[in-house]
C-alpha positions in Angstrom: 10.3 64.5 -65.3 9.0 65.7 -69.0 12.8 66.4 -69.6 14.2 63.3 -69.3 11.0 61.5 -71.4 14.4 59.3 -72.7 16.3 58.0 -70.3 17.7 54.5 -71.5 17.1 55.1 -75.0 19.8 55.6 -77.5 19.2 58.1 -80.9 20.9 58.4 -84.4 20.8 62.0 -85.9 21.7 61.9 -89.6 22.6 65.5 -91.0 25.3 66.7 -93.4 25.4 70.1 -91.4 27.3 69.4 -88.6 26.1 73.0 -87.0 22.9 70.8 -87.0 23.8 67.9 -85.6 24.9 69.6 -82.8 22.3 70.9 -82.3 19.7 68.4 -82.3 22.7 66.3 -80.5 22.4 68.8 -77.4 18.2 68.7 -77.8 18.2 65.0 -77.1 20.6 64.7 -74.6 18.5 67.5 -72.7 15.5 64.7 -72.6 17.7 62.0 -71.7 18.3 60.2 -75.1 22.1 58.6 -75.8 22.6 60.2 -79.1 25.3 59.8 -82.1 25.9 61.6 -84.7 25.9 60.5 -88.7 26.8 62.5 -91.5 25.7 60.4 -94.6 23.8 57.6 -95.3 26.3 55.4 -95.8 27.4 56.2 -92.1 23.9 55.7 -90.8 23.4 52.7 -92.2 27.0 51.3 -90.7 25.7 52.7 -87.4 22.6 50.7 -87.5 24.2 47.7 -88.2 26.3 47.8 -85.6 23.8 48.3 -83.4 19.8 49.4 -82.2 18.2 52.3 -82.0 15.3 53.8 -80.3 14.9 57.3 -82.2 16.4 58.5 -85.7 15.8 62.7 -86.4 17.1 61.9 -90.2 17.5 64.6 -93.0 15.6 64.0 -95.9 18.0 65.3 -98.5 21.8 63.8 -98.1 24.4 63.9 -100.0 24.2 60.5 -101.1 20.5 59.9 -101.1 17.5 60.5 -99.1 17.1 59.7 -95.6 13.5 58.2 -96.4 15.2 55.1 -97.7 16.1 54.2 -93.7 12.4 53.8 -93.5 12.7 50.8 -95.7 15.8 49.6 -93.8 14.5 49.6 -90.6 10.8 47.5 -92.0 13.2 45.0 -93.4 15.2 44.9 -89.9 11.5 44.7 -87.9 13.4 47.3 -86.0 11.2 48.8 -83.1 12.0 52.4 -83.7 10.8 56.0 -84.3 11.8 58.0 -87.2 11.5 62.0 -86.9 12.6 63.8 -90.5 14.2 67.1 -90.8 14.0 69.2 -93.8 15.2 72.3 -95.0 13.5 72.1 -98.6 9.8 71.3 -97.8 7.1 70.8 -100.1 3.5 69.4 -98.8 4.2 66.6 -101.0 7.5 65.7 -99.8 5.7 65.6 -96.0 2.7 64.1 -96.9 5.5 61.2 -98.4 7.1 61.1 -95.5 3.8 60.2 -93.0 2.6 58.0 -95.2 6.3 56.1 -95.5 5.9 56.0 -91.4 7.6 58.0 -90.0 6.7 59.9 -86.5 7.2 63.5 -87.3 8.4 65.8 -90.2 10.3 69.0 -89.1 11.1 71.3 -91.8 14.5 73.6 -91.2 15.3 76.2 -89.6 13.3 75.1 -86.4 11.4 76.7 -83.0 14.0 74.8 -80.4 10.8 74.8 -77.8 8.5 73.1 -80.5 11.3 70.9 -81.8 12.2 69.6 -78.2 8.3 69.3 -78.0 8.0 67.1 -80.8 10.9 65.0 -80.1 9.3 64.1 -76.5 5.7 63.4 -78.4 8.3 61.2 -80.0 9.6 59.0 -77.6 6.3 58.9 -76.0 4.8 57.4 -79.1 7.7 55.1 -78.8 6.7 54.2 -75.3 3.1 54.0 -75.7 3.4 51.7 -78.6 6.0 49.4 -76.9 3.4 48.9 -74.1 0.4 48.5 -76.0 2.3 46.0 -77.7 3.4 44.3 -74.5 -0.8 44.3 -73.0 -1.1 42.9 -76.7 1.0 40.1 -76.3 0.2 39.4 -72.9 -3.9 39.1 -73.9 -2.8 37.0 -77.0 -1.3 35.0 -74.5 -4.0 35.0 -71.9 -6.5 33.9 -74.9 -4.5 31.2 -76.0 -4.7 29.7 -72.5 -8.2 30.5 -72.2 -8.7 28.9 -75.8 -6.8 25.9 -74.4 -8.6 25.4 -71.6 -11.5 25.7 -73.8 -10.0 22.8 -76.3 -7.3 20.9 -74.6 -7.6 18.3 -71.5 -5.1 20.2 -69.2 -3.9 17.0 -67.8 -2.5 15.1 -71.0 -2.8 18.0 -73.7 -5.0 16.3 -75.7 -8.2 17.5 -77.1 -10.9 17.7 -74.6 -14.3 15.9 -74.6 -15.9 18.9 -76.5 -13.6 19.2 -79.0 -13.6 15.7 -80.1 -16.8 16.0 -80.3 -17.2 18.7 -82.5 -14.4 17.6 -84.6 -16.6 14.4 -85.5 -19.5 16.8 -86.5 -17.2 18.5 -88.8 -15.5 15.3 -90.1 -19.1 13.8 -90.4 -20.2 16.9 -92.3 -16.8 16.9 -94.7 -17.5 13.2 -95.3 -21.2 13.8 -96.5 -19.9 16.3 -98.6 -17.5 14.4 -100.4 -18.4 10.8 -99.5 -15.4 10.2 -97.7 -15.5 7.5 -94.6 -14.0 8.2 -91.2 -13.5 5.7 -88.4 -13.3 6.5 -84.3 -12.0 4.7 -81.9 -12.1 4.6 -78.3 -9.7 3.2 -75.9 -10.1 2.3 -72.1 -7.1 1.8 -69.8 -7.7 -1.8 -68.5 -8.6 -2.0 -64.7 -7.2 1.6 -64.7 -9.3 1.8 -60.8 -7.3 -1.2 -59.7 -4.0 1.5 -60.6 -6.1 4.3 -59.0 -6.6 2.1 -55.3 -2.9 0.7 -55.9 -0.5 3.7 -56.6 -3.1 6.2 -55.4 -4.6 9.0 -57.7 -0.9 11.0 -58.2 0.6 8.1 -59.8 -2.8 7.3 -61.8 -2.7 11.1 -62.7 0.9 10.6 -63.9 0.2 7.7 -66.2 -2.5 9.4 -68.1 0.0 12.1 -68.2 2.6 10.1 -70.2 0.1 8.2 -72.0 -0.6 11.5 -73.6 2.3 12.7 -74.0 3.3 9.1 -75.6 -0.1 10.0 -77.9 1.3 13.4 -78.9 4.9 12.4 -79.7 3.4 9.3 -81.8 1.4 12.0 -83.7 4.1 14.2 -84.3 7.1 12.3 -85.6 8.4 11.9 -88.8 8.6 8.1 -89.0 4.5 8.3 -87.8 3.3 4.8 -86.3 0.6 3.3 -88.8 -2.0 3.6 -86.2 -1.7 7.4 -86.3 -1.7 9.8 -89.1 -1.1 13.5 -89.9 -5.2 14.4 -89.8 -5.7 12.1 -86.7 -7.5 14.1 -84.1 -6.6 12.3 -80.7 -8.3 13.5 -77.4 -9.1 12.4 -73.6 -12.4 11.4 -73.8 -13.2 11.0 -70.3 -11.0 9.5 -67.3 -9.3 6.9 -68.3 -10.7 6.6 -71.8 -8.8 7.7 -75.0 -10.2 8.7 -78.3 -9.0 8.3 -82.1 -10.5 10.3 -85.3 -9.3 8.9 -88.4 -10.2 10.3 -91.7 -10.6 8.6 -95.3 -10.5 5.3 -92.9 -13.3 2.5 -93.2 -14.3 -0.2 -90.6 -11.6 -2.7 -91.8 -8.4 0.1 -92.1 -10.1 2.0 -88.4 -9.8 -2.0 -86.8 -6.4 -2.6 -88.5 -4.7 0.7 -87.3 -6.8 0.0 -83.9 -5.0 -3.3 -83.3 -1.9 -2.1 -83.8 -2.4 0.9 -81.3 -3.4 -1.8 -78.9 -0.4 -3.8 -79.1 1.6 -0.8 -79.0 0.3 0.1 -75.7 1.3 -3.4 -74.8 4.5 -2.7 -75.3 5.3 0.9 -74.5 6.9 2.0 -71.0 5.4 5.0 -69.5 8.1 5.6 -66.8 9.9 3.5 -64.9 7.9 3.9 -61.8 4.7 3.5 -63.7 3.1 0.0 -64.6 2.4 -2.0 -67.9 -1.0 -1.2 -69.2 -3.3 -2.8 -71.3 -6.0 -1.0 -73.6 -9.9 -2.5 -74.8 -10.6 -0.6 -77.9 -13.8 0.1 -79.8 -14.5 0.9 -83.4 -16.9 2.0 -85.3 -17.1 3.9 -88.8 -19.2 6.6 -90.9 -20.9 6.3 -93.2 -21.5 2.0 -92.1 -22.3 2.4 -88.6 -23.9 5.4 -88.1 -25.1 8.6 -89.8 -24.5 11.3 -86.9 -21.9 12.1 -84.2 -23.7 11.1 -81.5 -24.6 7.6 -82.8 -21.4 7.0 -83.9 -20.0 7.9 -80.6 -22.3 5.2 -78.9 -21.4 2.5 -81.4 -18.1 2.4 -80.3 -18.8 3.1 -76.7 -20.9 0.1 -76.7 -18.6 -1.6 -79.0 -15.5 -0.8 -76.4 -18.0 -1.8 -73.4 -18.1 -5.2 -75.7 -14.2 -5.5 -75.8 -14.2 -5.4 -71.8 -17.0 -8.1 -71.5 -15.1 -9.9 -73.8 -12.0 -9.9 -71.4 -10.2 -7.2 -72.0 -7.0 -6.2 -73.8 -8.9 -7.0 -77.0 -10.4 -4.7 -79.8 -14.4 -5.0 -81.2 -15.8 -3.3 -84.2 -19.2 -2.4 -83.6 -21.7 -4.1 -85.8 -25.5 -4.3 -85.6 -25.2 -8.4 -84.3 -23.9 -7.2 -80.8 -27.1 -5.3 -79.6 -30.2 -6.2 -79.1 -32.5 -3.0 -78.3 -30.0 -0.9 -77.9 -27.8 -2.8 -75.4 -25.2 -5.3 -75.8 -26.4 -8.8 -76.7 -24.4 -11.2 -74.0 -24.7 -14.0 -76.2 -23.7 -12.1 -79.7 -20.7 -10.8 -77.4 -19.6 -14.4 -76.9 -20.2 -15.6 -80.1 -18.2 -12.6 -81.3 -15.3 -13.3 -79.2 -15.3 -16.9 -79.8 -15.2 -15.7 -83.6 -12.1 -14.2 -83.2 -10.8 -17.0 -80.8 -10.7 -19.5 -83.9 -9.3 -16.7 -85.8 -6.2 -15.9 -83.5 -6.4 -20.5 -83.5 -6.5 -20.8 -87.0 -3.6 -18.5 -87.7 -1.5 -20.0 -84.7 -2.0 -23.1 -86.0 -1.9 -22.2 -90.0 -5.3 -23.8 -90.3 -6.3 -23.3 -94.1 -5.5 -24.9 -97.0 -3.9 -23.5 -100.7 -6.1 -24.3 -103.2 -5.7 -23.6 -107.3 -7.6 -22.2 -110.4 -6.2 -22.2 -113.6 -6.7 -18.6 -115.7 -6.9 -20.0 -119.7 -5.3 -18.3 -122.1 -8.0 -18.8 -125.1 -5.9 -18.2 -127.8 -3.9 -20.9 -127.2 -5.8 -22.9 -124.8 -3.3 -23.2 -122.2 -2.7 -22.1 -118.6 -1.1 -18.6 -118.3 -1.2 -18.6 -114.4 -3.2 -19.8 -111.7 -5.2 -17.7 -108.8 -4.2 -18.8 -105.4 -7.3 -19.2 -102.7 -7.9 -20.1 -99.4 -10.0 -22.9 -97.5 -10.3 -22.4 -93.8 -9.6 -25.6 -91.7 -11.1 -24.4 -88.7 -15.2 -25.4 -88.8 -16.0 -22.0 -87.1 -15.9 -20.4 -90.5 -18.1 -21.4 -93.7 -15.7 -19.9 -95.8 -12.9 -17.6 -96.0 -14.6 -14.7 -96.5 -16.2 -15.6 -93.3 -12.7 -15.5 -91.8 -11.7 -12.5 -93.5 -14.9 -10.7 -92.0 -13.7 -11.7 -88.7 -10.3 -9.9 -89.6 -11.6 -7.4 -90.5 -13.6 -6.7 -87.3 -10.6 -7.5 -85.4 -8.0 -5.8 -87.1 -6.5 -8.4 -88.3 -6.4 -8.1 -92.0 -2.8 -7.4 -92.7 -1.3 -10.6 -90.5 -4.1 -12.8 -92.1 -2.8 -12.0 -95.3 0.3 -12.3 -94.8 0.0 -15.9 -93.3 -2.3 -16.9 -96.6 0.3 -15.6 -99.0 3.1 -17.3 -97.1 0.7 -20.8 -97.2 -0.5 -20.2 -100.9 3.4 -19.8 -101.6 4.5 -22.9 -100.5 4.4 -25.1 -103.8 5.0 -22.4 -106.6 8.7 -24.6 -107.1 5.9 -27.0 -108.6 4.5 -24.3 -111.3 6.5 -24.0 -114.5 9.4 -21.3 -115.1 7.2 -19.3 -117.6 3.5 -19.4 -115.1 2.1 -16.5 -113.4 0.5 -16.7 -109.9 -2.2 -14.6 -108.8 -2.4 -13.5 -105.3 -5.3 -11.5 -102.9 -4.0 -8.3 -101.4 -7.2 -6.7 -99.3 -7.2 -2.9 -99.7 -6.4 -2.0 -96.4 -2.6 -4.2 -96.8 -2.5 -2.6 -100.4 -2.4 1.0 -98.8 0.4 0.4 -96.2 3.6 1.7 -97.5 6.5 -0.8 -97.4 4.1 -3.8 -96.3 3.2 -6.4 -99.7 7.0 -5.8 -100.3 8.9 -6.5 -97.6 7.0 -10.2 -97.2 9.7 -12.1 -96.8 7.8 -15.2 -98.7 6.9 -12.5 -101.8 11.3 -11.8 -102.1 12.3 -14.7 -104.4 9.5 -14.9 -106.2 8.4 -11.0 -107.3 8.7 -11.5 -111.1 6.2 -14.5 -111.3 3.5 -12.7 -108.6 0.8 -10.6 -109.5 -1.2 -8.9 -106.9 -5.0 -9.1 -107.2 -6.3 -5.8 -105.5 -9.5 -7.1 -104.6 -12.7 -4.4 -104.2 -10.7 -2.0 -105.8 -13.4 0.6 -105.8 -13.2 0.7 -102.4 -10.3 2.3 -102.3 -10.8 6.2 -102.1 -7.9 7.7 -101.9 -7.0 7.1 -105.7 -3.5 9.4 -105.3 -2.1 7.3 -102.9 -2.8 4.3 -104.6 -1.6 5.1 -108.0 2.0 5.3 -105.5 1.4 2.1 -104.2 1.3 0.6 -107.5 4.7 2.3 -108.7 6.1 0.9 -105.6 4.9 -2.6 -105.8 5.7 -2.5 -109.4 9.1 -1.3 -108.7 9.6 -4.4 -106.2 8.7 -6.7 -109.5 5.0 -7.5 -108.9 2.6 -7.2 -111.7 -1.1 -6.0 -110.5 -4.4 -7.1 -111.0 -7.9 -5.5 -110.5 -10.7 -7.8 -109.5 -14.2 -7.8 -109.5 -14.3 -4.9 -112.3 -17.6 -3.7 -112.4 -20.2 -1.2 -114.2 -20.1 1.4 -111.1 -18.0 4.4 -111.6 -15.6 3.9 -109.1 -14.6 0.6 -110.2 -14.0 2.2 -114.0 -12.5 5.6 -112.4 -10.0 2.6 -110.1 -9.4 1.1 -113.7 -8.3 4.5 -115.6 -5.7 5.7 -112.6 -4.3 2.5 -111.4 -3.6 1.0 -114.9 -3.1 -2.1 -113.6 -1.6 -4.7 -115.6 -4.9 -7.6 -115.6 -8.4 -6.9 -115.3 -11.0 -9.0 -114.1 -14.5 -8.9 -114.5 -17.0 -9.3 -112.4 -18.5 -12.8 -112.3 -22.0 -10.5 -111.9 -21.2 -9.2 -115.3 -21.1 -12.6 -117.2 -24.4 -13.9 -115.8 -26.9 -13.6 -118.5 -24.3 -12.7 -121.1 -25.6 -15.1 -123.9 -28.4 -12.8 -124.4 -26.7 -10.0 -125.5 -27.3 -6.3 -124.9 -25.8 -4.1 -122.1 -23.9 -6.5 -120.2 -22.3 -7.2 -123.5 -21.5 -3.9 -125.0 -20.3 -3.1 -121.8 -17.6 -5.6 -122.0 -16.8 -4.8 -125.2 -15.8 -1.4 -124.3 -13.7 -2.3 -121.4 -11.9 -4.6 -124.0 -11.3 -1.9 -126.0 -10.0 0.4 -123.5 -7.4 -2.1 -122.1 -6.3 -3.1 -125.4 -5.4 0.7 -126.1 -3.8 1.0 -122.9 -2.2 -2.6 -122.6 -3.8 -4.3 -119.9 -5.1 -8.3 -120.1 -8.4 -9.0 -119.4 -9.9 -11.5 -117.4 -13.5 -12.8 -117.4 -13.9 -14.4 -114.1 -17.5 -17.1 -113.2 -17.1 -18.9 -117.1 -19.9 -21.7 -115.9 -21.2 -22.7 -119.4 -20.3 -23.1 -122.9 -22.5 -20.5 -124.1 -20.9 -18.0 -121.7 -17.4 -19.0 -122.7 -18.7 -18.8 -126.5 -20.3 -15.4 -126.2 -17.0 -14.2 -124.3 -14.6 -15.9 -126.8 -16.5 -14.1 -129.6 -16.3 -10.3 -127.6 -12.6 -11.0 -128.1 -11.7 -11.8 -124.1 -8.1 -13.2 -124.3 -8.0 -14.4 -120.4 -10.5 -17.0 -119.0 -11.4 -18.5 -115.7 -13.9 -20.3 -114.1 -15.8 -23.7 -113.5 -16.3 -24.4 -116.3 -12.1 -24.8 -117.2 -11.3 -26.5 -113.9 -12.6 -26.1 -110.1 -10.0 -24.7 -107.4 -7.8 -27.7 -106.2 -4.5 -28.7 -105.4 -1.5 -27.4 -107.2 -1.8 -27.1 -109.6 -5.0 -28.3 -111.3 -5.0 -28.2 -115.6 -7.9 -26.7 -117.3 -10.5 -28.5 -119.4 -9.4 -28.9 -122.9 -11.9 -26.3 -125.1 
C-alpha cells in the first residue's frame, strides 16, 4: 500500500538532464503519481498554467533561472501543492533558502534511489495530511459558526436573538456614554398575532414570523435602505411575536419618526400570498432621555408598546414619564395620550392651524427684509404649537406635520413683494432626511425666496451629515437659517460647520442686555465672526426700546420681535423706529 502513497495525484518534474527526469519520472510512477516531464522554467511554468498539480521535484539551478521562483508562482496561484527541490550544487545556505521559501524537501544530486523514493512518499503524505487537516479545519469553522449562530441568531427568522439584542444595547449604551451620542429602541408586537396562531394554526404563524424577518433583513440590506432602517441598525426577535429595533445617533423624536414609518410599512407589506395582513403596536423609548441603563430602557418601551396596545392597537407610543404611575401604566395618562394624538391625526386631516406673520427689520433701513412664518393650532386640545409638535414628536409624526405647516404657511407668499424673504421651521429630524425639504412640492416654485430656519440646531449631532444636507438644500435654492443661537458649545460648534446663511439669537440672550457685560460681549463676538464669514444676524425677543438701542449700537443688522410688530396675518408691517 506504501508504494502507491499517490494514486490520483498528478507531479511536474523540472530538470534540464533528461537522464534525470527519467529517473525521477519512473520513481513517481512507482508510488502511483501521474508525472510529466519539464525541461526549463519557461516549460514548467506553461505546464502549470495549463493545468494543477499535486507534487513538483524541481531543480534549483535551470538554464533559465532558478526553480525556487515556482515557489512564488504557486503562493500567488494559492495552489495546494508540494514542492520537493533537487540539487546538484548544494550549499547549507542554498537549503536552508529553500525550507524557509516552503518547500517540502531539498535533495541534493546524485541521490540514494531508496531514500529519494522515501522522501517523495513523506511528500505526498505531507500533502495528504495537510489537505485533511484542512478539511477537519474547515468543517469545525463551520461547526462553530453554527454553534456561534445558535448562540446569536433566532433560528426561526435569522434575526438577532433575545441575548444579543440585549447586549448590543449595553454596548451601544456604553459607546453613547462615551461619546454622548443618543440611541433609540423600539419594540414591535404583531397585533392579535394569537388570534393568527388559533386561526391558521402554529405552521402558518411560524411562517409569518419567518417572512417578517426575512422582510426585516432584506430592508436592512438594500441599497435604496427604507428610512426606518439604517446601516448600524441592530434588528432582532425579541420574544414570540415581538420585534426589536436599535438605532444609533437617533433621539426620541427621529426613533418615533423612523418608528411610524416602520409601522405603516408593515401595513402595507405582503408576506406571502397565503399569509395575512398584519398590523404592528410599537414602542419607543431613547438613551440618554428615558433611561440610563439597558435594562430600564428595555422596560420603557415595553411598557410604552404595552401602552400602544391599550391604546387600540396598530398605533406607536413614545415612552415618557406621564404614562406610569409607580411603575405601571397610568390608564388615564394612556387615554389622555391617545386622545393627544387623536386631535393630532384631526387637526392635520382637517388642516386645523392657522399662518400667522412676523416681520424681521432690517435696521439700517428700517424696512422689512422677510417675514418668519408660524403656526397657531385650531384644535383646543393644544395650548400652542409646540404643544402639537410635542405630540409629533411622540408619535412620529414630525415630518408630515411639517410638511402640512409649510404647505399652509405657503399659501399667501403671491401677497409678499418680489424682493421679500420668508422664513420657514424645518425640525431637525425633517432637516436630516435626504431628499425630503426638497422634494415638497409646495417649497418647488418658490426655493429662491425660502430660507429654512433649522430650529435647535445644537441638537443635531451628527455635524457631517448635516453640513451635506445644507449643500443639498442650498443646491435646491433655499437659503438656511440657524435659530435659537446660543452660548453652549454645540450651538457655536453648529454655527462654525453649517455656515448657514442667517443667525438668530436666542431671545434668552437679549434678556438683560441693557446692562451690559457678558451677554453683550458675547454678541459682539458672534457679530464679528459672521461678518468675517458672511452670515446675517438676527436678534430674535426685541421687547423694549432699550434692548433694541443696546442691540442697534452692538451693530445687529437684522431685528425681530414685539416690539416691531406681533405675529399676524400676512403680512403684518413693522413699527416705524
Amino acid at each position: 500500500m506504501a508504494e502507491r502513497v499517490g494514486a490520483g495525484l498528478r507531479a511536474l518534474v523540472v530538470d534540464d538532464e533528461e537522464v534525470v527526469r527519467s529517473v525521477v519520472l519512473e520513481v513517481l510512477a512507482g508510488i502511483g503519481l501521474a508525472a510529466e516531464p519539464a525541461g526549463s522554467l519557461a516549460e514548467a511554468r506553461s505546464r502549470l498554467a495549463g493545468g494543477a498539480y499535486d507534487l513538483l521535484v524541481v531543480d534549483k539551478n535551470l538554464p533559465d533561472g532558478t526553480g525556487l521562483s515556482l515557489v512564488k508562482d504557486l503562493a500567488e496561484r494559492d495552489a495546494d501543492a508540494q514542492m520537493v527541490v533537487i540539487s546538484g550544487y548544494a550549499t547549507l545556505s542554498s537549503a536552508v533558502d529553500a525550507i524557509q521559501a516552503g518547500v517540502a524537501d531539498y535533495v541534493v544530486k546524485p541521490f540514494d534511489l531508496a531514500d529519494f523514493r522515501a522522501r517523495l512518499q513523506r511528500a505526498v503524505e505531507g500533502l495528504g495530511l495537510r489537505r485533511a487537516n484542512r478539511k477537519l479545519l474547515g468543517e469545525l469553522q463551520e461547526k462553530n459558526a453554527i454553534l456561534e449562530g445558535l448562540a446569536t441568531r433566532d433560528p426561526l427568522t435569522g434575526l438577532d436573538n433575545h441575548a444579543s439584542f440585549q447586549e448590543s444595547v449595553r454596548l451601544e449604551i456604553a459607546r453613547g456614554q462615551r461619546y454622548g451620542s443618543s440611541c433609540a429602541l423600539v419594540l414591535a408586537s404583531i397585533d392579535r398575532f394569537r388570534d393568527i396562531n388559533a386561526s391558521l394554526g402554529f405552521a402558518r404563524g411560524d411562517a409569518l414570523l419567518r417572512k417578517l424577518g426575512a422582510f426585516l433583513l432584506r430592508s436592512g440590506r438594500a441599497t435604496d435602505v427604507p428610512a426606518y432602517l439604517a446601516g448600524g441598525d441592530v434588528m432582532a426577535r425579541f420574544a414570540g411575536d415581538t420585534f426589536a429595533l436599535l438605532l444609533p445617533e437617533t433621539d426620541p423624536a427621529g426613533g418615533a419618526t423612523r418608528a411610524e414609518l416602520l409601522r405603516r410599512a408593515l401595513e402595507k407589506v405582503e408576506l406571502g400570498p397565503d399569509l395575512p395582513r398584519i398590523t404592528a403596536s410599537l414602542g419607543v423609548a431613547a438613551f440618554p432621555e428615558h433611561a440610563q441603563d439597558a435594562e430600564p430602557l428595555i422596560a420603557a418601551a415595553a411598557l410604552a408598546l404595552e401602552a400602544a396596545k391599550q391604546a387600540g392597537r396598530n398605533r406607536l407610543i413614545c415612552w415618557s414619564p406621564s404614562l406610569t404611575s409607580g411603575g405601571r401604566l397610568d390608564g388615564a395618562q394612556v387615554r389622555q395620550e391617545t386622545d393627544k394624538l387623536a386631535a393630532l391625526e384631526r387637526s392635520m386631516r382637517e388642516r386645523s392651524f392657522r399662518p400667522v406673520y412676523q416681520p424681521i427689520v432690517e435696521l439700517a433701513s428700517q424696512t422689512e427684509l422677510a417675514w418668519e412664518a408660524l403656526s397657531r393650532p385650531l384644535d383646543p386640545a393644544f395650548t400652542s404649537v409646540l404643544d402639537a409638535l410635542g405630540t409629533a414628536e411622540r408619535g412620529g409624526q414630525v415630518p408630515a406635520l411639517g410638511r402640512l405647516l409649510r404647505e399652509i404657511q405657503l399659501g399667501p407668499i403671491e401677497q409678499l413683494p418680489a424682493e421679500k424673504l420668508l422664513f420657514l421651521n424645518v425640525h431637525p429630524v425633517e432637516f436630516m432626511v435626504r431628499g425630503g425639504i426638497e422634494r415638497e412640492p409646495a417649497l418647488q416654485p418658490w426655493t429662491r425666496r425660502i430660507v429654512l430656519e433649522i430650529t435647535e440646531a445644537g441638537e443635531v449631532s451628527n455635524l457631517a451629515q448635516a453640513r451635506e444636507r445644507v449643500a443639498a438644500l442650498r443646491a435646491a435654492g433655499f437659503r438656511i437659517a440657524v435659530d435659537d443661537l446660543g452660548s453652549g458649545y454645540s450651538s457655536l460648534n453648529s454655527l462654525a460647520l453649517l455656515e448657514p446663511d442667517f443667525v438668530k439669537l436666542d431671545m434668552a440672550m437679549v434678556r438683560g442686555i441693557e446692562g451690559g457685560g457678558r451677554a453683550a460681549r458675547l454678541i459682539q463676538h458672534i457679530l464679528e465672526y459672521c461678518r468675517g464669514e458672511g452670515m446675517r444676524v438676527v436678534c430674535e425677543g426685541i421687547e423694549t426700546h432699550e434692548e433694541l438701542r443696546v442691540v442697534r449700537e452692538l451693530g445687529v443688522p437684522l431685528v425681530q420681535g414685539y416690539l416691531l410688530a406681533r405675529p399676524g396675518p400676512a403680512f403684518p408691517m413693522a413699527a416705524r423706529l
